[in-house]
PyMOL Python script that loads the backbone (N, CA, C, O; Angstrom):
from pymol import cmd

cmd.read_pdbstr("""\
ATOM      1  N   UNK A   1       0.856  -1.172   0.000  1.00  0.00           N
ATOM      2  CA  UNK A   1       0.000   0.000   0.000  1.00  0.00           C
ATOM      3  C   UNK A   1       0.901   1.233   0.000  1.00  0.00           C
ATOM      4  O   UNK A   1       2.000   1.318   0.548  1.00  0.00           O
ATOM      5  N   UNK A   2       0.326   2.087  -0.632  1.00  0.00           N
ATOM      6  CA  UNK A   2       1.629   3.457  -1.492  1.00  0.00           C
ATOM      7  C   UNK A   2       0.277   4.558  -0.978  1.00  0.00           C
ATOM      8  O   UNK A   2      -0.922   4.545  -1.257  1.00  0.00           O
ATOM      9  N   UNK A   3       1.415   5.802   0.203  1.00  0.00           N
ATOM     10  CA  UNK A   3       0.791   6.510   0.488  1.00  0.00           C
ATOM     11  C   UNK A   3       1.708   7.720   0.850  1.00  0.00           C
ATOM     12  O   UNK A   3       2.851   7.418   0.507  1.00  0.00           O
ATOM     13  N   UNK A   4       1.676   8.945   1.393  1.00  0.00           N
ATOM     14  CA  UNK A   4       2.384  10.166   1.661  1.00  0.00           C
ATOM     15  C   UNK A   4       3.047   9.575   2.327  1.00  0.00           C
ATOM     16  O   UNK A   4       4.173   9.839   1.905  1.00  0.00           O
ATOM     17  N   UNK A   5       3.176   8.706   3.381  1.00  0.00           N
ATOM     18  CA  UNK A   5       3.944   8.261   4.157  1.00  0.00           C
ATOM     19  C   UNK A   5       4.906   7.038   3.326  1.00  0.00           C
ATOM     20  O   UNK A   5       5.657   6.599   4.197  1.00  0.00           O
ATOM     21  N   UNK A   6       5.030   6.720   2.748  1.00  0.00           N
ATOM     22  CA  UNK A   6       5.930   5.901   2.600  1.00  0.00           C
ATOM     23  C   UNK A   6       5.140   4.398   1.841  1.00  0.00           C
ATOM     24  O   UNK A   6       4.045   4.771   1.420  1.00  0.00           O
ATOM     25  N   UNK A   7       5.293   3.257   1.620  1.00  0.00           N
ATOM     26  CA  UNK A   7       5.047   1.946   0.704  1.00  0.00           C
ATOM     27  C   UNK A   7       5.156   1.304   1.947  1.00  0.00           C
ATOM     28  O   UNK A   7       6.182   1.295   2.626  1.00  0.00           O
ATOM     29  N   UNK A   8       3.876   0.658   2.303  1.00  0.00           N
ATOM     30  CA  UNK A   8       3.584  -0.231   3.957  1.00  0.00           C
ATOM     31  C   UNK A   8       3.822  -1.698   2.824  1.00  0.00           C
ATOM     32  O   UNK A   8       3.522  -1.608   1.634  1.00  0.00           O
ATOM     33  N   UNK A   9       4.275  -2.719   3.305  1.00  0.00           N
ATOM     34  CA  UNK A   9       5.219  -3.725   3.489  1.00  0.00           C
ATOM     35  C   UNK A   9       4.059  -5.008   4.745  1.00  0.00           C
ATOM     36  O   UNK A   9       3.912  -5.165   5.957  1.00  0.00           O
ATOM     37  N   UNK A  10       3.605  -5.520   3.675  1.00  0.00           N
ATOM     38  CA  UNK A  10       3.067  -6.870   4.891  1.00  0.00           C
ATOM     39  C   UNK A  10       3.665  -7.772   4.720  1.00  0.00           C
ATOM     40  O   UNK A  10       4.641  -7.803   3.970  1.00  0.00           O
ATOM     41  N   UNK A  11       3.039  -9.163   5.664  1.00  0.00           N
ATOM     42  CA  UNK A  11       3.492 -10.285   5.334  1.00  0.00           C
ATOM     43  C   UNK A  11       2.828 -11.166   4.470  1.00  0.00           C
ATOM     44  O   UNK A  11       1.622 -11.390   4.365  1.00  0.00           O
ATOM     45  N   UNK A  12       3.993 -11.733   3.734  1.00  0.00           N
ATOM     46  CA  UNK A  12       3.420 -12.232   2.583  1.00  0.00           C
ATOM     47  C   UNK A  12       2.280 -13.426   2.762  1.00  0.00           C
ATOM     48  O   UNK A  12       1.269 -13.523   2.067  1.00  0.00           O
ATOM     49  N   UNK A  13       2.622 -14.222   3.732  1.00  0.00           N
ATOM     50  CA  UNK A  13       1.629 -14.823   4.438  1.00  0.00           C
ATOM     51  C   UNK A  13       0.096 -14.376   5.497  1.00  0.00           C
ATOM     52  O   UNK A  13      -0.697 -15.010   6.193  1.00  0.00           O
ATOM     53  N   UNK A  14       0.260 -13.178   5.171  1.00  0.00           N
ATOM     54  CA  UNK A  14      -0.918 -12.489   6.239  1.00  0.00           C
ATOM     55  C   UNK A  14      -2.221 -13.194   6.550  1.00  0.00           C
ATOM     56  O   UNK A  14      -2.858 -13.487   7.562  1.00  0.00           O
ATOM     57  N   UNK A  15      -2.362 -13.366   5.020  1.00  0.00           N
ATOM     58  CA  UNK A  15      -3.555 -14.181   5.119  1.00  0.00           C
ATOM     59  C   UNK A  15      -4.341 -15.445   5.610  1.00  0.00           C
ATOM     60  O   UNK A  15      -5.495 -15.658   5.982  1.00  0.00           O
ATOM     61  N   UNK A  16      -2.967 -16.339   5.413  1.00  0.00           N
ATOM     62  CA  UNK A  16      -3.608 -17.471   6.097  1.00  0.00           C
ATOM     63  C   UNK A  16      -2.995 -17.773   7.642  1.00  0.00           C
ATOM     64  O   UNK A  16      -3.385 -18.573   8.493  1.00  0.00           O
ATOM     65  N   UNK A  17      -1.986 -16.903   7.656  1.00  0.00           N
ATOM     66  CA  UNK A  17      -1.293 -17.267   9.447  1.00  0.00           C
ATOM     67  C   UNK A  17      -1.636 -16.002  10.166  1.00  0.00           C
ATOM     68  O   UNK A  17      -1.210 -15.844  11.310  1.00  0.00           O
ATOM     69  N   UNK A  18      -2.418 -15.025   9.551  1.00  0.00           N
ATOM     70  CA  UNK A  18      -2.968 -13.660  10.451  1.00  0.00           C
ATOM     71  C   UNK A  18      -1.300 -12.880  11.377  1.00  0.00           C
ATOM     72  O   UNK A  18      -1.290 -12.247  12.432  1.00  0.00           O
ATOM     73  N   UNK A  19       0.074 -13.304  10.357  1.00  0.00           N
ATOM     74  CA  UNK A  19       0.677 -12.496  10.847  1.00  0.00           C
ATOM     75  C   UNK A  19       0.117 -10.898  10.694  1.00  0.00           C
ATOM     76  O   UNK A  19      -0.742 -10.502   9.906  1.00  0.00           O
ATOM     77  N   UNK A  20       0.883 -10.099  11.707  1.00  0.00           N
ATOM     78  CA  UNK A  20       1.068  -8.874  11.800  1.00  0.00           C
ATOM     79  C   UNK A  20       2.745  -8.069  11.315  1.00  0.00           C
ATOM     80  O   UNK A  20       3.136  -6.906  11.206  1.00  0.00           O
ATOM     81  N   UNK A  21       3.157  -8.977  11.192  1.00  0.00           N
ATOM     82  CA  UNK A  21       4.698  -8.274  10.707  1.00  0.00           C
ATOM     83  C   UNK A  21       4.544  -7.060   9.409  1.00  0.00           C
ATOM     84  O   UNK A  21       3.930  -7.362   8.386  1.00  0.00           O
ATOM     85  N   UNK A  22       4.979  -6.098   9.526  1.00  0.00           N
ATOM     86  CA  UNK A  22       5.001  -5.116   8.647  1.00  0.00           C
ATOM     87  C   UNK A  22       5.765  -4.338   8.524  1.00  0.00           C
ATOM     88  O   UNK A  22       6.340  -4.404   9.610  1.00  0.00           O
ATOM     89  N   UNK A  23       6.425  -3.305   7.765  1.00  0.00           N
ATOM     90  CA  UNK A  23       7.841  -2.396   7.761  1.00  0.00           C
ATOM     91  C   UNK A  23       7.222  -1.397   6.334  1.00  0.00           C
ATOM     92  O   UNK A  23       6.495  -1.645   5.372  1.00  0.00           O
ATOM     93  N   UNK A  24       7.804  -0.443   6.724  1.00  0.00           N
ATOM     94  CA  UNK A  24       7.348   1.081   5.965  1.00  0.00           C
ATOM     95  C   UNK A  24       8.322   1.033   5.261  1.00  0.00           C
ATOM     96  O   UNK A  24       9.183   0.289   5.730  1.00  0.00           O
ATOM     97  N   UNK A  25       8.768   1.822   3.676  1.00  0.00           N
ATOM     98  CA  UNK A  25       9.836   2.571   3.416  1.00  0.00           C
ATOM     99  C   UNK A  25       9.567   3.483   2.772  1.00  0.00           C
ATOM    100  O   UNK A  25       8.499   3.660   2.186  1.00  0.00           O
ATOM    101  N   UNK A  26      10.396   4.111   2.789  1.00  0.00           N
ATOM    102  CA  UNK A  26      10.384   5.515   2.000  1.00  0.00           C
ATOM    103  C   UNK A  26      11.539   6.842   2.064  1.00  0.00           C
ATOM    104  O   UNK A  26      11.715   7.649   2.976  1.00  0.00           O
ATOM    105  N   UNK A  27      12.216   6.727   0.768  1.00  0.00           N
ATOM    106  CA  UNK A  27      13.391   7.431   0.596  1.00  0.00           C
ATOM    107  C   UNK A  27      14.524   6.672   1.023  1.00  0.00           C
ATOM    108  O   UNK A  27      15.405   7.161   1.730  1.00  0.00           O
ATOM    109  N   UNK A  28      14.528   5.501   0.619  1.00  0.00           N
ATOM    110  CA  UNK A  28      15.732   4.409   1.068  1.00  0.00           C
ATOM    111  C   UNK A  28      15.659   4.058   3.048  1.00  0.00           C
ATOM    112  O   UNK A  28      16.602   3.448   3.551  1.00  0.00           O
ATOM    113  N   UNK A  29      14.894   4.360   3.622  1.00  0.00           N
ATOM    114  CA  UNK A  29      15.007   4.700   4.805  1.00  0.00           C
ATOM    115  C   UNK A  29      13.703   3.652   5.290  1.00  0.00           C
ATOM    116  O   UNK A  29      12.513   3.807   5.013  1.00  0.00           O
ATOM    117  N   UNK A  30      14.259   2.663   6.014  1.00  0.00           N
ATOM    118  CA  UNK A  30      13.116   1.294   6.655  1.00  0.00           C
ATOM    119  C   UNK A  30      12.853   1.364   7.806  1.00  0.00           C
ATOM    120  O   UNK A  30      13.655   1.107   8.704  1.00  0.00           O
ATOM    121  N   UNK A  31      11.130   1.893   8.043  1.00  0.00           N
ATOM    122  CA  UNK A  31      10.645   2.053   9.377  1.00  0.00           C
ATOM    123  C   UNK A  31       9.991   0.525   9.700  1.00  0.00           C
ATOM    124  O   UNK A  31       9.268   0.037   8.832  1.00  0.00           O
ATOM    125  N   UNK A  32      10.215  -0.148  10.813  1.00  0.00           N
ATOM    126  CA  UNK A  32       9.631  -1.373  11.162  1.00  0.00           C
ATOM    127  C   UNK A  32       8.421  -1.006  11.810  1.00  0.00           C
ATOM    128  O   UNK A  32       8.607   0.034  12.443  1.00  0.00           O
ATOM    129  N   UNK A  33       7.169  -1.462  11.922  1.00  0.00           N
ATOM    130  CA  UNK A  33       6.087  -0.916  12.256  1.00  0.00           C
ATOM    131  C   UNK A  33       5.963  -2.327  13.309  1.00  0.00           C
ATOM    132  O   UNK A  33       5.663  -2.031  14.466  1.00  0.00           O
ATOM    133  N   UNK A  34       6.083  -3.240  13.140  1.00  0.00           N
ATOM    134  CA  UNK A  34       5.385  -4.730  13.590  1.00  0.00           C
ATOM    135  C   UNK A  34       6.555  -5.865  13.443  1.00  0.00           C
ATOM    136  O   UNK A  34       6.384  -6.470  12.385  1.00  0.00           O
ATOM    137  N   UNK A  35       7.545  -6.282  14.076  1.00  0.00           N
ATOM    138  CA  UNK A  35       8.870  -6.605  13.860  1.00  0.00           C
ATOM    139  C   UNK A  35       8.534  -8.176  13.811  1.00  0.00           C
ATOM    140  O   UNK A  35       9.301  -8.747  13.035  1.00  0.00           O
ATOM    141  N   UNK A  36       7.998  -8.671  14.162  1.00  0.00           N
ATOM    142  CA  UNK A  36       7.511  -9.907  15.223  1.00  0.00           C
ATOM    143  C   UNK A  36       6.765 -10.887  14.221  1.00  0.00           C
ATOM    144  O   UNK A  36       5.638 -10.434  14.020  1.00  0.00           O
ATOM    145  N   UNK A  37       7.014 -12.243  13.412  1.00  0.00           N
ATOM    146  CA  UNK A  37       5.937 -12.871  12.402  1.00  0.00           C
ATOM    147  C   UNK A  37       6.003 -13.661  13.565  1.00  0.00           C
ATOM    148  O   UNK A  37       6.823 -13.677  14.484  1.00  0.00           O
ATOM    149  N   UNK A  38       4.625 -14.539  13.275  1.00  0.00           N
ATOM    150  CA  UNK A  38       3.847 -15.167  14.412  1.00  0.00           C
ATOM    151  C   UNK A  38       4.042 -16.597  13.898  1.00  0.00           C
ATOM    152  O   UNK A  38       3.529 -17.442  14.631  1.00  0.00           O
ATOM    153  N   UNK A  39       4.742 -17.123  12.673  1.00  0.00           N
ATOM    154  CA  UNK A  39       5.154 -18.377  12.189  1.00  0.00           C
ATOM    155  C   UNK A  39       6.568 -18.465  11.647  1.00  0.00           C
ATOM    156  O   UNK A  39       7.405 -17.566  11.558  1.00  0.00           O
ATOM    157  N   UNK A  40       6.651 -19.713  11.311  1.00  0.00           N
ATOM    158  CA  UNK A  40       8.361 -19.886  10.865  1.00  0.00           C
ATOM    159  C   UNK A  40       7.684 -19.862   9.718  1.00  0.00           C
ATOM    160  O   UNK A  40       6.510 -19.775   9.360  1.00  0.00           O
ATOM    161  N   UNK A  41       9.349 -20.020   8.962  1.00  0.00           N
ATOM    162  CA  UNK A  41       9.570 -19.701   7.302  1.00  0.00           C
ATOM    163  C   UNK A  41       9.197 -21.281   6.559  1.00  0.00           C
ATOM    164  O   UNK A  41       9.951 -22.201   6.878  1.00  0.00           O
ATOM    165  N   UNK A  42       8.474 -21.476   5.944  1.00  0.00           N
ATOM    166  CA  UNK A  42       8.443 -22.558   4.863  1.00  0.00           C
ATOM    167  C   UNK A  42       9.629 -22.983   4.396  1.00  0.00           C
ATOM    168  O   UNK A  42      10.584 -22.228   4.576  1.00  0.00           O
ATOM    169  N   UNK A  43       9.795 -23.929   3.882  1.00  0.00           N
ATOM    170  CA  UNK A  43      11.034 -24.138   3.488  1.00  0.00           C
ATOM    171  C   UNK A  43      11.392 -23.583   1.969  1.00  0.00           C
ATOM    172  O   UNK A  43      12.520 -23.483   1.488  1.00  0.00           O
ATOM    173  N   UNK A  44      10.567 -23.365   1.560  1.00  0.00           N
ATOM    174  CA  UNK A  44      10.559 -22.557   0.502  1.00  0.00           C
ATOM    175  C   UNK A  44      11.097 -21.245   0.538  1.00  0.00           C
ATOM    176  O   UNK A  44      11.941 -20.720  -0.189  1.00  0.00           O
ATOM    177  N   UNK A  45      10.576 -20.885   1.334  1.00  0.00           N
ATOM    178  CA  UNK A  45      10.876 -19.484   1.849  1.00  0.00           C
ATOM    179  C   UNK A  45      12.071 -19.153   2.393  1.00  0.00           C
ATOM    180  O   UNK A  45      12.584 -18.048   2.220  1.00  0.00           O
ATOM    181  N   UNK A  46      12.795 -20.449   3.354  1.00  0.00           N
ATOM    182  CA  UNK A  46      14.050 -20.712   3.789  1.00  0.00           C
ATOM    183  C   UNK A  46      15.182 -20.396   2.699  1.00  0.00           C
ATOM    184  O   UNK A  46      16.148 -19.682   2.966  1.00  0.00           O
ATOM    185  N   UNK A  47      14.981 -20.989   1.452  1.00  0.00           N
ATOM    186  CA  UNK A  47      15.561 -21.632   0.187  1.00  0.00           C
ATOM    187  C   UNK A  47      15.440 -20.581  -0.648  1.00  0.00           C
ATOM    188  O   UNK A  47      16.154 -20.492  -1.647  1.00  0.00           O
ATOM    189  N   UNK A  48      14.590 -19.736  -0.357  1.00  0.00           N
ATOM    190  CA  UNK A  48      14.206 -18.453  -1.479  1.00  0.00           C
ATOM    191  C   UNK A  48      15.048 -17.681  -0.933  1.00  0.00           C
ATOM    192  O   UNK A  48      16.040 -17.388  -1.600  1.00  0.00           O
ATOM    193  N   UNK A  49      14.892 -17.083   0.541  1.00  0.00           N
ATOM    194  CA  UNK A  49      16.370 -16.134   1.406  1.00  0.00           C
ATOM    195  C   UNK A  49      17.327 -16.731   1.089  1.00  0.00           C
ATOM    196  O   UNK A  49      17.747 -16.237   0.043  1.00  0.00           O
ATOM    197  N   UNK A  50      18.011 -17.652   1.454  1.00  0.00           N
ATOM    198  CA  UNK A  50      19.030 -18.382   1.280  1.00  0.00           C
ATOM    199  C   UNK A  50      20.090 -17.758  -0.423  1.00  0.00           C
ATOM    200  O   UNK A  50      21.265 -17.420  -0.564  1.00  0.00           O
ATOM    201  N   UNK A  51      19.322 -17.831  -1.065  1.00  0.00           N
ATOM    202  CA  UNK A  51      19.256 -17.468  -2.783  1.00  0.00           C
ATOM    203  C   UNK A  51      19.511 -16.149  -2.991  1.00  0.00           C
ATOM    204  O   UNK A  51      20.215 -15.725  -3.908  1.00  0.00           O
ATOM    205  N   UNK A  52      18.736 -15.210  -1.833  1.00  0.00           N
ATOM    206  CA  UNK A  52      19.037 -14.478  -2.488  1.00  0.00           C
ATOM    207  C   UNK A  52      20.113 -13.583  -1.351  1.00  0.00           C
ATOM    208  O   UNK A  52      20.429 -12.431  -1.646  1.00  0.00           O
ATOM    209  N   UNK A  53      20.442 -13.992  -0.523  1.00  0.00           N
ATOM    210  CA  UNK A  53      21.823 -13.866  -0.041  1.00  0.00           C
ATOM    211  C   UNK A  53      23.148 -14.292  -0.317  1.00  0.00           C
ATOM    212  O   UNK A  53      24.242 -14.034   0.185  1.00  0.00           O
ATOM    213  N   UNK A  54      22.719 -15.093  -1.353  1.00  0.00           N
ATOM    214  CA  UNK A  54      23.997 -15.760  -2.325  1.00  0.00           C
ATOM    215  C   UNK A  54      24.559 -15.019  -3.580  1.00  0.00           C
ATOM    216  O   UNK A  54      25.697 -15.064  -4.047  1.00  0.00           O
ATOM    217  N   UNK A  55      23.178 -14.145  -4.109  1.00  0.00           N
ATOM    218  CA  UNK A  55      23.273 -13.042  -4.829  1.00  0.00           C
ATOM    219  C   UNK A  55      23.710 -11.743  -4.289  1.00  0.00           C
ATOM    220  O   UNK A  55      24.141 -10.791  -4.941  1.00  0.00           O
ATOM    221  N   UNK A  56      23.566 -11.814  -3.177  1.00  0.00           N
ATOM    222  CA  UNK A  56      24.336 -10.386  -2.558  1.00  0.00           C
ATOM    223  C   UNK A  56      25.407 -10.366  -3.298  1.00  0.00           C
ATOM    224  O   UNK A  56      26.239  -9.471  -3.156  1.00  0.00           O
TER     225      UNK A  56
END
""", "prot")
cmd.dss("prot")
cmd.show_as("cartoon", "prot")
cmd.util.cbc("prot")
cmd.orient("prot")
């Protein structure tokens, strides 16, 4: 969601695990709003970070 304040950032899972994790940005600059996901990572998801810290 894109607003004066900055591009709000959910979790990609929100929907079915009712996390709350969320983070703002705007102007290169990352406000954490909700730091905290309420499930672990899929392994997919494990394997997808993983990837793309290899690309760093």
């Amino acid at each position: 969601m894109e607003n004066s304040r900055g591009t709000k950032w959910i979790c990609a899972t929100r929907s079915t695990t009712k996390c709350r994790a969320r983070v703002r940005t705007k102007d290169n600059a990352l406000e954490v709003l909700h730091e905290a996901h309420n499930h672990q990572m899929s392994k997919r998801q494990r394997e997808r970070a993983k990837s793309r810290r290899t690309l760093s």
